[in-house]
Structures are given as structure tokens and as C-alpha cells.
C-alpha positions as CSV (number, residue, x, y, z in Angstrom):
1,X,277.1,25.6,131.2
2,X,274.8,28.1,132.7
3,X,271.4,26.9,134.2
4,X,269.3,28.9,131.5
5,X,271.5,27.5,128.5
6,X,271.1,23.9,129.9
7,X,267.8,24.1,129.7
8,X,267.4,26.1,126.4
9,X,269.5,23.1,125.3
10,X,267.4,20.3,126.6
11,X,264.3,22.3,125.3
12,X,266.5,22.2,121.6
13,X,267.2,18.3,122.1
14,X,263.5,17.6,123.6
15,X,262.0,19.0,120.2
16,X,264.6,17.4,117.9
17,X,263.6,14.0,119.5
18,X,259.9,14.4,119.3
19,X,258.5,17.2,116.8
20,X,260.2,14.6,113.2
21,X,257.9,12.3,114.3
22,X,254.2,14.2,113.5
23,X,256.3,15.6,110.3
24,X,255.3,14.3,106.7
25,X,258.5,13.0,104.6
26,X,259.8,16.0,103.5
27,X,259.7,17.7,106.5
28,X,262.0,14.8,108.4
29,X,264.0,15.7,105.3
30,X,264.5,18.9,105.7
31,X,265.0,18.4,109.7
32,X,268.1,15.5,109.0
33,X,269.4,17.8,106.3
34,X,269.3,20.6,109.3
35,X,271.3,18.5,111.3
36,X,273.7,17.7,108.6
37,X,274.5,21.4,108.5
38,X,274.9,21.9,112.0
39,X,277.3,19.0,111.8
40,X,279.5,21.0,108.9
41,X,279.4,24.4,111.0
42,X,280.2,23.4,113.6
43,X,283.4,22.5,112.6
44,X,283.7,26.0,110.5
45,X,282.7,27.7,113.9
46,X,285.5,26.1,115.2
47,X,288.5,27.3,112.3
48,X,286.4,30.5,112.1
49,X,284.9,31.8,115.3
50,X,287.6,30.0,118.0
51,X,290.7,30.3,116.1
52,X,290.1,33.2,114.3
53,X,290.8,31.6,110.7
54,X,289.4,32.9,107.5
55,X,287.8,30.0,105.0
56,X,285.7,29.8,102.1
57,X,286.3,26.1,101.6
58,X,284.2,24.2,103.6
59,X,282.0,23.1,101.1
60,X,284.9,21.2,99.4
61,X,285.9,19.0,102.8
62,X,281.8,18.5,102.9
63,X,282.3,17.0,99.5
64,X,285.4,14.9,100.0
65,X,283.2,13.3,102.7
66,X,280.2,12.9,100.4
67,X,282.6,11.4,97.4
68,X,284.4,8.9,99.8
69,X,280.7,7.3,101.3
70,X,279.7,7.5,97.9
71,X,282.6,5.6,96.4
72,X,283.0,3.6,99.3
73,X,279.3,2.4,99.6
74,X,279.5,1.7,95.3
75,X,282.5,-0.4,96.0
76,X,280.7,-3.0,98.8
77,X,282.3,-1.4,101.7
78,X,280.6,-0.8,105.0
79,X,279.1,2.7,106.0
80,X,280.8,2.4,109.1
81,X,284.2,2.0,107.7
82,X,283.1,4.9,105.1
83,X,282.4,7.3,107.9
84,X,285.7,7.6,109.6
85,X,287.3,7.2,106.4
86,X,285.7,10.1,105.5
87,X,286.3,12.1,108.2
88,X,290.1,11.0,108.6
89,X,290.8,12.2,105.1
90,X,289.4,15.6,105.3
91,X,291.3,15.7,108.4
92,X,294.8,15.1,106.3
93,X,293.9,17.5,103.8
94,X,292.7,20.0,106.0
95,X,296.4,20.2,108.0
96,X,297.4,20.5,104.5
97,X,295.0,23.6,103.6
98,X,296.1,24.7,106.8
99,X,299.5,25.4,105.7
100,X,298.5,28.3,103.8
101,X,297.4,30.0,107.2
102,X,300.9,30.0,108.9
103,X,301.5,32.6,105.8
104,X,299.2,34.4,105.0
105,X,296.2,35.7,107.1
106,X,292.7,37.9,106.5
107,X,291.5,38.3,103.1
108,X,294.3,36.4,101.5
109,X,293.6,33.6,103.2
110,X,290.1,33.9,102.0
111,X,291.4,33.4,98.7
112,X,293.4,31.1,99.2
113,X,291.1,28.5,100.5
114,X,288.6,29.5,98.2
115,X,290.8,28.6,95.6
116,X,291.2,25.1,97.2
117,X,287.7,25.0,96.7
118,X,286.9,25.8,92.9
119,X,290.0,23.4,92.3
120,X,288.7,20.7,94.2
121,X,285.2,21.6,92.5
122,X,286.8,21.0,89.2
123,X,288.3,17.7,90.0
124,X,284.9,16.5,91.0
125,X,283.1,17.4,87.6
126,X,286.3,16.3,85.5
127,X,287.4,13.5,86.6
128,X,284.5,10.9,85.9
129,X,286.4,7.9,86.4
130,X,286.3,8.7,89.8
131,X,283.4,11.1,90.8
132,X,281.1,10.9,87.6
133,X,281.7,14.1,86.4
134,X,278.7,15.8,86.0
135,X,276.1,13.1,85.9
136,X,277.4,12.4,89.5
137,X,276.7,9.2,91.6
138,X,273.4,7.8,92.7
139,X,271.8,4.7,94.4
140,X,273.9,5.8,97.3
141,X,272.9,3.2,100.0
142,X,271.8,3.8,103.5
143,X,273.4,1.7,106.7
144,X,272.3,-1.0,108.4
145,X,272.6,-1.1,112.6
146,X,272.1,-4.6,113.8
147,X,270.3,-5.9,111.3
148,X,268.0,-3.1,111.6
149,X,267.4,-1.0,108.1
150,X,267.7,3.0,108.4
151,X,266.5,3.0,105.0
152,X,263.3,4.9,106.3
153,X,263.6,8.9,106.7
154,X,262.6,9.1,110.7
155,X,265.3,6.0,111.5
156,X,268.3,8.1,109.6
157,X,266.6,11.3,111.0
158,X,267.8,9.6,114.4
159,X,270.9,8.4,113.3
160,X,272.2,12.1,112.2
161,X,270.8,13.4,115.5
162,X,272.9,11.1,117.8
163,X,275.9,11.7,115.4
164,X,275.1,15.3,115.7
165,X,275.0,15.4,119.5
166,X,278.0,13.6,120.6
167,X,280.1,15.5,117.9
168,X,278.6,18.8,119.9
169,X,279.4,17.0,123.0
170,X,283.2,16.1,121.5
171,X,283.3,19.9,120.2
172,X,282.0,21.2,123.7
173,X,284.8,19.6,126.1
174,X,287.5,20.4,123.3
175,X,286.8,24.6,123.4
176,X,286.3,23.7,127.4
177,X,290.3,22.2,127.5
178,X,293.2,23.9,127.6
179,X,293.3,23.6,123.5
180,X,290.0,25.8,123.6
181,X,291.7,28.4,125.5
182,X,295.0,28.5,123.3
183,X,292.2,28.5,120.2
184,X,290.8,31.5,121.4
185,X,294.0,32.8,122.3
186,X,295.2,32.6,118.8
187,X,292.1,34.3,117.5
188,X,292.2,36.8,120.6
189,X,296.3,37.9,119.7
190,X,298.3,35.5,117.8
191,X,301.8,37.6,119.1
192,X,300.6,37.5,122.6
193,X,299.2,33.8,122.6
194,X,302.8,33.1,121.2
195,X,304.3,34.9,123.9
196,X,302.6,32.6,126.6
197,X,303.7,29.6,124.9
198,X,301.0,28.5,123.0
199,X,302.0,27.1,119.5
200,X,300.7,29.0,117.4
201,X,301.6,26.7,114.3
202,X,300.2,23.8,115.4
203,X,296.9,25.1,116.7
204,X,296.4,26.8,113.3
205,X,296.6,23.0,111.2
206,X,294.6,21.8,114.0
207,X,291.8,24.5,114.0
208,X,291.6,23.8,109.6
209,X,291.6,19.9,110.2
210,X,289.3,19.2,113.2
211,X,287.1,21.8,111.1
212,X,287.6,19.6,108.1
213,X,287.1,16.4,110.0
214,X,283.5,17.9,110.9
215,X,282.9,19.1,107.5
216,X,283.7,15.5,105.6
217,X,281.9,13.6,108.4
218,X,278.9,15.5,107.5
219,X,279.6,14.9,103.6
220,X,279.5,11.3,104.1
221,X,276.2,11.3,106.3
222,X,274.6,14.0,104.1
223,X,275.5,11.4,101.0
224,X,273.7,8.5,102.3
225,X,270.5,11.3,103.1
226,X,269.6,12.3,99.8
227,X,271.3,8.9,98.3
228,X,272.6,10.9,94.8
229,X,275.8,13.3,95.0
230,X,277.2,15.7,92.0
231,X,279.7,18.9,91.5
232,X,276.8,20.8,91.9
233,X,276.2,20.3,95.9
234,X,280.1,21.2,97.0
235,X,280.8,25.2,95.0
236,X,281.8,28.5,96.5
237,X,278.4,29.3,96.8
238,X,277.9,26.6,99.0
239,X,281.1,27.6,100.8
240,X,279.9,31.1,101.3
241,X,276.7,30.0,102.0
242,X,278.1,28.0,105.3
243,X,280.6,30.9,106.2
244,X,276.8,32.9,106.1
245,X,275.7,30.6,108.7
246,X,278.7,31.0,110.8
247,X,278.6,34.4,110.8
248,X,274.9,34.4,111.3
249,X,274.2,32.6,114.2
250,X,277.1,34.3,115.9
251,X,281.1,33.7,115.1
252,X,282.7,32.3,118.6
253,X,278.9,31.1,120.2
254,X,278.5,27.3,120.8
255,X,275.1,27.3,119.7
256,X,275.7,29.5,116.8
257,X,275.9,26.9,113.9
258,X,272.7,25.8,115.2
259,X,270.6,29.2,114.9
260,X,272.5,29.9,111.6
261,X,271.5,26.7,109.6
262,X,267.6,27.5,110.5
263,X,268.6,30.6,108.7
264,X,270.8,28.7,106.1
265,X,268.7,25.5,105.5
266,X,264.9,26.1,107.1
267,X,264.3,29.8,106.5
268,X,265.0,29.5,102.7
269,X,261.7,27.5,102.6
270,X,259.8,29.2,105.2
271,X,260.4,32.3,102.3
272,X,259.2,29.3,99.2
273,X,255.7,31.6,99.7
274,X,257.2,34.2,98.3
275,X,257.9,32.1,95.2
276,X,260.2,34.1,92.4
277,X,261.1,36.8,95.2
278,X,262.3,34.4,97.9
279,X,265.8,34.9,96.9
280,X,265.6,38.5,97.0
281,X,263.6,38.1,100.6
282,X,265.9,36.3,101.9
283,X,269.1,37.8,100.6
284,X,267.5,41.4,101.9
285,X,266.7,39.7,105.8
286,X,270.3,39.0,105.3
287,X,271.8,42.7,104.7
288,X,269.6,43.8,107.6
289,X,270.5,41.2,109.9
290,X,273.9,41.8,109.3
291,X,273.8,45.7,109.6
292,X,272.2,45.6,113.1
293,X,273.5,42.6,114.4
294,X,277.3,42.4,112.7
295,X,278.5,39.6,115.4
296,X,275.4,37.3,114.7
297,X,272.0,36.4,116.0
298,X,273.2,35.0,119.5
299,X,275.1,38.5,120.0
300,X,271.3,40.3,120.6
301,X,271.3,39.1,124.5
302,X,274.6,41.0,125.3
303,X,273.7,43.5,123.2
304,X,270.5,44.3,125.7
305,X,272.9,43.8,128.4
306,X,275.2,45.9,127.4
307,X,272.7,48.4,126.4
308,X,270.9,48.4,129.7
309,X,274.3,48.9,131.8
310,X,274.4,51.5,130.0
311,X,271.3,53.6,130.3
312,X,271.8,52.5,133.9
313,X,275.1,53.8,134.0
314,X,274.0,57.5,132.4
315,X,270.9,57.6,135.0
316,X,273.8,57.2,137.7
317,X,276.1,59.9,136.4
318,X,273.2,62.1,136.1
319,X,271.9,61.6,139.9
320,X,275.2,62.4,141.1
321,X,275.5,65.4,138.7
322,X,272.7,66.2,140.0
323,X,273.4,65.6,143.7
324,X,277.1,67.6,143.2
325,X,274.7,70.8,141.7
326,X,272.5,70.7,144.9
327,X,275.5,70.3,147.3
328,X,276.9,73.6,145.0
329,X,274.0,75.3,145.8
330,X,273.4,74.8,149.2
331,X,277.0,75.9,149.8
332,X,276.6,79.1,148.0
């Protein structure tokens, strides 16, 4: 990692540890739910920007996670056993989503996972039995660590934050292996990554189930947050909503999910001023964003670079224009 990103990341971690604790109860809130999202966007950065997939599903794996704490914690069972449950079966069912990928690619697979999504969505309000239907499950415990209750907000607040950090950590020396490279291979040239011997196939199911891993571990923390789950929290919307902040904080860029869930979670209430027009506000910041920076929020750095070589570039063409002319002249 470059010098000036270490530091812009301890800076990020420095205030994450210490700014929660002068913040009132909603505001730790809104931070952990923050967190949470960075957690689920990650892993979409990962099937999105690295490998190049197309989903709008997310929000269903971030819902399988929240239904299996949920159930688990009703049925007596330990939040630490729920987690990795959690995680481990969005991790199945994502190499099963995956499958879809090996056949069809862009827009269709767009649909296709979307349609995973408003199926899975329909499961969750029908089948009460299971899920509660519509009325949903509450009372959703939080954990115990060594006796020690993380029932208060600032306690959990830390809990998602270490959970958060060593998944980045995980994430980060993944993309730095060699199964980073053949992910960004694959997104890169699939025919050419398959033409140095990278498997295409598998790294496809894995791209759609680490995502999915990610996505469900978030569920299951985000359940034990706000301690009441229903078919509401896990739609399309939601799913587009979390592509949004992908795309927004810059497709491909570590630190993208993190920028894009400020946009996604924290700037929605920033806009709560603007009370019956925040939706409008923030949709239209949206459209703009997206028409001068298409590749995301982190893209504006390189874009000045680039932009700079270039006017740098033109002055240099025109002093040797220039200096060619004179040499013309004083020939003549």
C-alpha cells in the first residue's frame, strides 16, 4: 500500500475508533449501520468491480444472513455459531447463483440474479413458518463476549468495527494473491485470462460466493443491530441501492465500498433537512455524480492526473512546434 493511502487509512480507522464515542445513540447507530454496509459491499466490490460480474442480488445473501441469526438466536443458539453459519450458507448459495454467470453475461446476468432476488424476497414474506412473513421477527438478541454484554450501542459499534477490519484485511491480501490477479484478469478479458490458464469457471462461483459470504455475514451482524428483521429490509431496491454504492465509490477501488456507503447510508440523512425533497436531492446528486464521474468517486484523483499529463503534454507539443517554426525560419 502506498505511503499516502496508509495513512489516509489510519486517519479512516483513527476516527472510526474515537469520533462513536462523543455521538448520541442514534448517531452510533447510524455509524455501526455504516459499517454494516461496508461489510456487504465489499464483498459486491469484489463479484462486481474485480471480477467483472453483474449482480442485483445482494440484498437477498444480506437477508439469508439476517434470517439465519435471526432464527438461530430464536432457537437458543449462540451468535457465534450463527455467524459463520450465516456466512457459510450464503457462501453455498452464492456458487449456486453463480452458475448462471458461466452462461450468460452483461445485462442478462443482471436479470438473472435480480430474479434470484424477488424470488428469495417472496419466500421471506410467504413462508411465515419460517421467516414471519410480513410481521417479520423481533427481540433479536445481541451477543455476549466473555461474559461481557454488547447489548449497549458503542460495545456492538466496536464489535462491527473489528469484524469490519479484519474482513478488509482478509479481502485485501485475497485481491493482493495470485487469485486477485486471475479476478481481475477475468474482468480485464475473460478469453485471454483463459488463454493463460486461469479458470475462468471456477473463479466466476468463487467471485459470486466470497461476495455472498460477505453479504450474509453482514445480514447476520446487521440483525442483531437493529434486533427486528422483515421482507421489507432485503428487495431489489435494496439490491440496486448497494450495486449504487459500488458503482459510487468507484467499481475495482479498495476503498470504494467505504466512500459509497457514506453516500448510500450517511448522506441520505445529511439531505433529512430537506425533508419531502430529500429523495429528489439525493437521487439528482446521484445523476450528476454519475455523469461527471462514471467510474466512481475514488476515480477523481486519476482523473486530475490524467488531466494534468495532459495539458502538460499539449504545452510540450506546442514548445517544439514552436521551436521546429523558429528553426524553419532561421533556415530560410
Amino acid at each position: 500500500m502506498k505511503p499516502v493511502k496508509l495513512l489516509l487509512a489510519l486517519a479512516v480507522l483513527a476516527c472510526l475508533l474515537i469520533v462513536p464515542g462523543f455521538l448520541k445513540s442514534y448517531g452510533v447507530h447510524l455509524f455501526t449501520t455504516w459499517l454494516v454496509y461496508i461489510i456487504a459491499t465489499m464483498g459486491l466490490n469484489l463479484t462486481v468491480g474485480y471480477a467483472g460480474q453483474k449482480s442485483l442480488g445482494h440484498a437477498a445473501f444480506f437477508g439469508i444472513g439476517a434470517y439465519t441469526m435471526a432464527i438461530f438466536l430464536k432457537a437458543g443458539i449462540s451468535f457465534w455459531l450463527g455467524l459463520p453459519v450465516a456466512a457459510l450458507l450464503c457462501f453455498v448459495v452464492g456458487l449456486i447463483l453463480g452458475f448462471p454467470a458461466l452462461r450468460v453475461q452483461t445485462i442478462y446476468l443482471a436479470f438473472a440474479t435480480l430474479g434470484f432476488n424477488t424470488a428469495l424476497w417472496l419466500v421471506m414474506r410467504n413462508e411465515e413458518w419460517l421467516t414471519g412473513g410480513t410481521f417479520g421477527i423481533n427481540n433479536i438478541a445481541r451477543p455476549s463476549l466473555g461474559g461481557i454484554s454488547l447489548e449497549p450501542n458503542l460495545r456492538y459499534y466496536y464489535l462491527v468495527l473489528f469484524f469490519a477490519v479484519a474482513l478488509a484485511a482478509l479481502l485485501w491480501g485475497l485481491l493482493r494473491s495470485p487469485w486477485g490477479k486471475a479476478f481481475t484478469a477475468l474482468r480485464d478479458n475473460p478469453i485471454r485470462a483463459e488463454s493463460l490458464g486461469v479458470d475462468i469457471r471456477s473463479y466466476t462461483l468463487l467471485s459470486f460466493a466470497i461476495g455472498a459470504a460477505f453479504a450474509g455475514l453482514a445480514g447476520g451482524l446487521y440483525a442483531s443491530q437493529v434486533g427486528f428483521i422483515d421482507p421489507a429490509l432485503f428487495t431489489v431496491g435494496q439490491s440496486i441501492m448497494m450495486y449504487l454504492m459500488v458503482v459510487v465509490g468507484g467499481p475495482g477501488y479498495f476503498f470504494g465500498p467505504v466512500l459509497g456507503s457514506v453516500v448510500g447510508v450517511i448522506l441520505p440523512e445529511w439531505l433529512r433537512f430537506a425533508q419531502a425533497w430529500y429523495l429528489f436531492v439525493f437521487g439528482t446528486a446521484i445523476v450528476l455524480l454519475m455523469i461527471w464521474l462514471p467510474d466512481g468517486l475514488l476515480s477523481l484523483p486519476e482523473r486530475l492526473r490524467a488531466r494534468r499529463r495532459s495539458r502538460i503534454e499539449s504545452a510540450e507539443r506546442a514548445a517544439r512546434a514552436a521551436q521546429v517554426g523558429a528553426s524553419s525560419g532561421a533556415a530560410s
